[in-house]
C-alpha positions as CSV (number, residue, x, y, z in Angstrom):
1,X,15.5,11.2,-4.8
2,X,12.9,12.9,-7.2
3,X,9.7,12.5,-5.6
4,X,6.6,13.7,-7.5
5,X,4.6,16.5,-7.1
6,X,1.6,13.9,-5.7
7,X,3.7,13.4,-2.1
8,X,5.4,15.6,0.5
9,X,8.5,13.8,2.1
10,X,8.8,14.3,5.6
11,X,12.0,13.6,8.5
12,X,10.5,13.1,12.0
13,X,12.6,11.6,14.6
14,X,15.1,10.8,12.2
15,X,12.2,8.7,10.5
16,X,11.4,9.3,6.7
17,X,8.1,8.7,5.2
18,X,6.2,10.3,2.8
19,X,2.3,11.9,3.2
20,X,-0.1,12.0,-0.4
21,X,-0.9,15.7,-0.8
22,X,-4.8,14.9,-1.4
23,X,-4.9,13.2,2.2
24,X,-3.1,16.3,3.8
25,X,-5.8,18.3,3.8
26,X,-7.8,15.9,5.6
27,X,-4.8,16.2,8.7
28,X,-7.6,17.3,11.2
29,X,-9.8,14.0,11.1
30,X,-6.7,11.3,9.0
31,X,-3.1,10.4,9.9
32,X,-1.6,7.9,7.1
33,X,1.8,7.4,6.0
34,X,3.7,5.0,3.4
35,X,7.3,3.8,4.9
36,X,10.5,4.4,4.1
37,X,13.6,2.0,4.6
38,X,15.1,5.4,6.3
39,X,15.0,5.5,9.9
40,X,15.3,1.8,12.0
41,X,17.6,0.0,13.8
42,X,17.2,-3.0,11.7
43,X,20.7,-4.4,10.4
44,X,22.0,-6.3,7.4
45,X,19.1,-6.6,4.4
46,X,16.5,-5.3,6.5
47,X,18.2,-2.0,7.3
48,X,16.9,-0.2,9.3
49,X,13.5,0.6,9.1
50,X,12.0,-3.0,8.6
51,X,8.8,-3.2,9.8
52,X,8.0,-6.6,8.6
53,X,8.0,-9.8,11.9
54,X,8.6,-12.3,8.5
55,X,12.1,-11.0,7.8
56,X,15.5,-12.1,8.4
57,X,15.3,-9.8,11.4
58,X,15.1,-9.9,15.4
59,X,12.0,-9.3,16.8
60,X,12.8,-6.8,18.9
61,X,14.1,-4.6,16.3
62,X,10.8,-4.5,14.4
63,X,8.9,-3.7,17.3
64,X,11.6,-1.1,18.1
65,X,10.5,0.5,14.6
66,X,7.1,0.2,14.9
67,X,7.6,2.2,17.7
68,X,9.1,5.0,16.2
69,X,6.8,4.9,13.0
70,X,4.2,5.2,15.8
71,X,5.7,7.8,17.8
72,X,6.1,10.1,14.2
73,X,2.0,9.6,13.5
74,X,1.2,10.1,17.1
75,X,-0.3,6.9,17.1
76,X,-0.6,4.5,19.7
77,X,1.0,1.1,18.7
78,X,-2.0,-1.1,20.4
79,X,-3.9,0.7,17.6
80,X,-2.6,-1.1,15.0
81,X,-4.4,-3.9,13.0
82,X,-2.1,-5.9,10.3
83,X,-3.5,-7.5,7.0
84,X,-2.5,-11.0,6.6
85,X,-1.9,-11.0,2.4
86,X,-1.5,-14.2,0.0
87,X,-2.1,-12.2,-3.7
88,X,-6.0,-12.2,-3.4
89,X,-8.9,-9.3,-3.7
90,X,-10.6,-9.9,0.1
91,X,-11.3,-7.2,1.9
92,X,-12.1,-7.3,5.2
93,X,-14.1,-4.7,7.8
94,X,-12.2,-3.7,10.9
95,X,-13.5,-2.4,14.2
96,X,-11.9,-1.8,17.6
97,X,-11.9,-5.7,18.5
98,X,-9.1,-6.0,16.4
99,X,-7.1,-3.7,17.4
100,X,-3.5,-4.7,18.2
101,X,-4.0,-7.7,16.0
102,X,-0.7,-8.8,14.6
103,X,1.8,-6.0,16.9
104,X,-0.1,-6.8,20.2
105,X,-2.0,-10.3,20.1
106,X,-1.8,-13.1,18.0
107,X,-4.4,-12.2,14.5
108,X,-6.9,-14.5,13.3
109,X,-7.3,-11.9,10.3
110,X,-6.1,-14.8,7.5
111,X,-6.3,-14.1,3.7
112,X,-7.1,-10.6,3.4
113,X,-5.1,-8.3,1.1
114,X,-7.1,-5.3,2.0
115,X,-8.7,-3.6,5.0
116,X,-11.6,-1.0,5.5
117,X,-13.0,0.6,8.7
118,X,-14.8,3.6,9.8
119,X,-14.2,3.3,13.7
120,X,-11.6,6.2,14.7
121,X,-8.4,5.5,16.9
122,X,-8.3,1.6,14.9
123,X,-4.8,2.1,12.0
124,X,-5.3,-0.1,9.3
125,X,-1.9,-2.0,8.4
126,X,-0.3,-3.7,4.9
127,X,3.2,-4.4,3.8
128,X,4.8,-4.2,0.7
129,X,8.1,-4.5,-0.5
130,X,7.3,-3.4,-4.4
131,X,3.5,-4.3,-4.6
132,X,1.1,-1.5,-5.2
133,X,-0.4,0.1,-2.1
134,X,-3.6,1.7,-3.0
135,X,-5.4,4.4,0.1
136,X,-9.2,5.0,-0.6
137,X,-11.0,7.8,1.8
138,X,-14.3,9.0,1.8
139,X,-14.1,12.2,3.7
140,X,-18.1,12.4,3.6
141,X,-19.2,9.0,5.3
142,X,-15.6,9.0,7.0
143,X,-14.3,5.4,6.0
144,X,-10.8,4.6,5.2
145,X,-9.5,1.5,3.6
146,X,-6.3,0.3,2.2
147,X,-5.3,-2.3,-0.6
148,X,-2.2,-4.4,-1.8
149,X,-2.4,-4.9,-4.8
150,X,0.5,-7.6,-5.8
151,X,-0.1,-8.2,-10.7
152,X,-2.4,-10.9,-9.2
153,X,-4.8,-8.5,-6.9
154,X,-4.3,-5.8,-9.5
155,X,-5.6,-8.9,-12.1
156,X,-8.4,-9.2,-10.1
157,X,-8.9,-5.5,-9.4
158,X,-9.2,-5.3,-6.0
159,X,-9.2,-1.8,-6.1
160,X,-12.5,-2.3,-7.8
161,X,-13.7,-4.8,-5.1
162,X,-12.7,-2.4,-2.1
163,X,-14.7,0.6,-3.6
164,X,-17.7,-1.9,-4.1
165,X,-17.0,-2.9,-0.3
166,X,-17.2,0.7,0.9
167,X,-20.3,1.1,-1.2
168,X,-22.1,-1.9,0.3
169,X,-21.2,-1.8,3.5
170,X,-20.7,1.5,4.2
171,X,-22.8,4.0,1.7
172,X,-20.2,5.5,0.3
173,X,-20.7,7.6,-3.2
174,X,-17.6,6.6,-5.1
175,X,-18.1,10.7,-6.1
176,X,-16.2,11.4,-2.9
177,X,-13.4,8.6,-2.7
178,X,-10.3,10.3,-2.6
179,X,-7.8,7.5,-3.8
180,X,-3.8,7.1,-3.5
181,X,-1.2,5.1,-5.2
182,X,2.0,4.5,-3.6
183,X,5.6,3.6,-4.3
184,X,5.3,0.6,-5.4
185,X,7.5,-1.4,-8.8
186,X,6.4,0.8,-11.6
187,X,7.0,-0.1,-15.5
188,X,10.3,0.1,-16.2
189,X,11.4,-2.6,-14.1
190,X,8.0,-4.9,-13.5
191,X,9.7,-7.4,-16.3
192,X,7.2,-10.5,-16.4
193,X,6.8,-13.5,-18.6
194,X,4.2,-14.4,-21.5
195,X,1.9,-16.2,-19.0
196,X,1.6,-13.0,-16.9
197,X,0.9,-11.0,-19.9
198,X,-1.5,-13.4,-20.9
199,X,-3.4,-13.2,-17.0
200,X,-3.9,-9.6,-17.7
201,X,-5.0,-9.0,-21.0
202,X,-7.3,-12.5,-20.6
203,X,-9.3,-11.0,-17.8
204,X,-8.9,-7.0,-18.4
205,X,-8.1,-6.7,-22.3
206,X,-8.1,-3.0,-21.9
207,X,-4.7,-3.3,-20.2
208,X,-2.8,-4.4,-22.9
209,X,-2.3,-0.6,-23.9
210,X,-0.4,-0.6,-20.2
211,X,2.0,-3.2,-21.5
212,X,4.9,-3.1,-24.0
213,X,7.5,-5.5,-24.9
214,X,10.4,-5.9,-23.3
215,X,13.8,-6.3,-24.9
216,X,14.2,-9.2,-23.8
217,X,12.9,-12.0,-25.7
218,X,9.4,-13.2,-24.7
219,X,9.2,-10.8,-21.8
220,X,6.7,-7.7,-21.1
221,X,7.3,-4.8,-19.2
222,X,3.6,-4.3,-17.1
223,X,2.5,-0.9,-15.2
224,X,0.6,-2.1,-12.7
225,X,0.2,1.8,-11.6
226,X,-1.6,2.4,-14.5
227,X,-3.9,-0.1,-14.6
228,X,-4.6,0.7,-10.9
229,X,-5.7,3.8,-11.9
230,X,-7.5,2.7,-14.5
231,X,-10.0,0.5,-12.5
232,X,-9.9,3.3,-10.3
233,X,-11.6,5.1,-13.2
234,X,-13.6,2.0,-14.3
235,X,-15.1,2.1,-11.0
236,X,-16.0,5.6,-10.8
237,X,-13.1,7.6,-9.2
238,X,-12.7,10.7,-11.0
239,X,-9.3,12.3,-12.3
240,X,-8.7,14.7,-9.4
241,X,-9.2,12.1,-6.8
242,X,-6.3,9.9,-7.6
243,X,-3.1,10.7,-6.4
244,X,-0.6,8.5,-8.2
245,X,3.1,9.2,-6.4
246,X,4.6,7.7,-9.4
247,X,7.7,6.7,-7.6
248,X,9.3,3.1,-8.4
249,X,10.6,1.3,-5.7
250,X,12.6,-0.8,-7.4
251,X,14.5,2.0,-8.9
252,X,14.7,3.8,-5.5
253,X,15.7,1.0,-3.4
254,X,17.9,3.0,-1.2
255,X,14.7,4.6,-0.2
256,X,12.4,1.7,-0.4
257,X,12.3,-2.5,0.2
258,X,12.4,-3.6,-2.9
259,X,12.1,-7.5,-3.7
260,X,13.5,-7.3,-7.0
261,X,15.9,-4.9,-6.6
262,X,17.4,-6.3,-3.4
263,X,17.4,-9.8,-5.0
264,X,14.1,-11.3,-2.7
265,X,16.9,-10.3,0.6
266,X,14.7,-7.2,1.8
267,X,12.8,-5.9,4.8
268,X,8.9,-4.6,4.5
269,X,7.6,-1.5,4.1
270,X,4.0,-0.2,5.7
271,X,0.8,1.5,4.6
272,X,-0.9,3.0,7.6
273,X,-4.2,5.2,8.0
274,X,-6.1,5.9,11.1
275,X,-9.3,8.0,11.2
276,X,-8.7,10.9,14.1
């Protein structure tokens, strides 16, 4: 596939992921990846590198891939906390009491689409499947934090709400946010009604210049990448921090999971970032 200038595409273990060339640079103190489908032992939709427990898969197969995913970060799977998503902008603060939360032990982390910490050794988890995944580090304080960002996160910019989040809680000077955005369903097949339309330019009237109609009748095409990195602006990210991959899953589907383009049959793909 034609991957943008923004990511590096790596093989490991007969794993494929790809790595956001602003967080590279950070190796020595940040390991972080965004999945492929490329890699598993998952069968049937969900082949083979599901990593998703809520998919028409076995159990024992998803763990089997996280364990590869985990071997190819050099992470240790009891690491590993998981988001529990439903569409909304919570963020929640992790620490090393919830570690294996979700993989290991049973998570009472409910209702939170995005996840911050700055405890090392702790990997930060969410799941996607053509939602936006959006990576924030601040290599100064040393927090991390990830965000899904589904049209009705990005409508209520939790992108926004986890830079205030890392401000608040953790002093960080937005200045020094390095930012990521990741495959994820980009314009030219995010198709969406008149009463999605209307949800965005209602609450964020600037974003109507990031929608167009669609040829079909009563339908808009949305870019929901755009507008990410437009509140990442709004909120005081600067150009050269945001690292857009620019890759539509949808369109690359025998990459990535893709909920439209595998008809809602599809396994999950994975954000991951763990401070070293």
């Amino acid at each position: 596939m034609d991957y943008s200038n923004n990511v590096t595409y790596i093989e490991n273990f007969g794993v494929e992921y790809i790595q956001f060339k602003n967080f590279i640079k950070y190796e020595d103190v940040l390991v972080h990846c965004f999945s492929t489908r490329i890699g598993g032992v998952s069968n049937g939709e969900c082949s083979s590198l599901n990593l998703g427990f809520n998919k028409n898969d076995k159990s024992d197969n998803v763990i089997e891939n996280y364990r590869r995913i985990s071997r190819c970060l050099n992470i240790d799977l009891s690491n590993m906390v998981f988001s529990n998503q439903i569409h909304d902008n919570k963020i929640k603060i992790i620490n090393e009491c919830d570690r294996g939360k979700g993989i290991k032990i049973e998570s009472d982390i409910i209702g939170f689409d995005g996840l911050i910490t700055n405890r090392k050794n702790v990997a930060i988890v969410t799941f996607y499947a053509d939602c936006v995944p959006v990576y924030f580090f601040d290599p100064v304080k040393e927090v991390i934090a990830i965000s899904h960002s589904g049209w009705r996160g990005t409508v209520k910019e939790i992108a926004k709400e986890t830079i205030l989040k890392m401000k608040s809680e953790f002093g960080c000077d937005c200045e020094n946010i390095e930012t990521a955005i990741g495959p994820s369903i980009k314009q030219c097949c995010f198709e969406v009604g008149e009463a999605v339309f209307r949800e965005f330019v209602n609450k964020l009237p600037w974003s109507e210049s990031y929608c167009k109609k669609s040829i079909s009748e009563n339908k808009w095409l949305i870019n929901l990448q755009g507008i990410i990195e437009q509140t990442l602006r709004n909120s005081g990210v600067s150009d050269e921090k945001i690292c857009n991959s620019k890759i539509c899953t949808k369109c690359n589907k025998e990459t990535f999971f893709s909920y439209r383009g595998d008809n809602g049959k599809t396994g999950s793909l994975v954000a991951v970032m763990q401070l070293l």
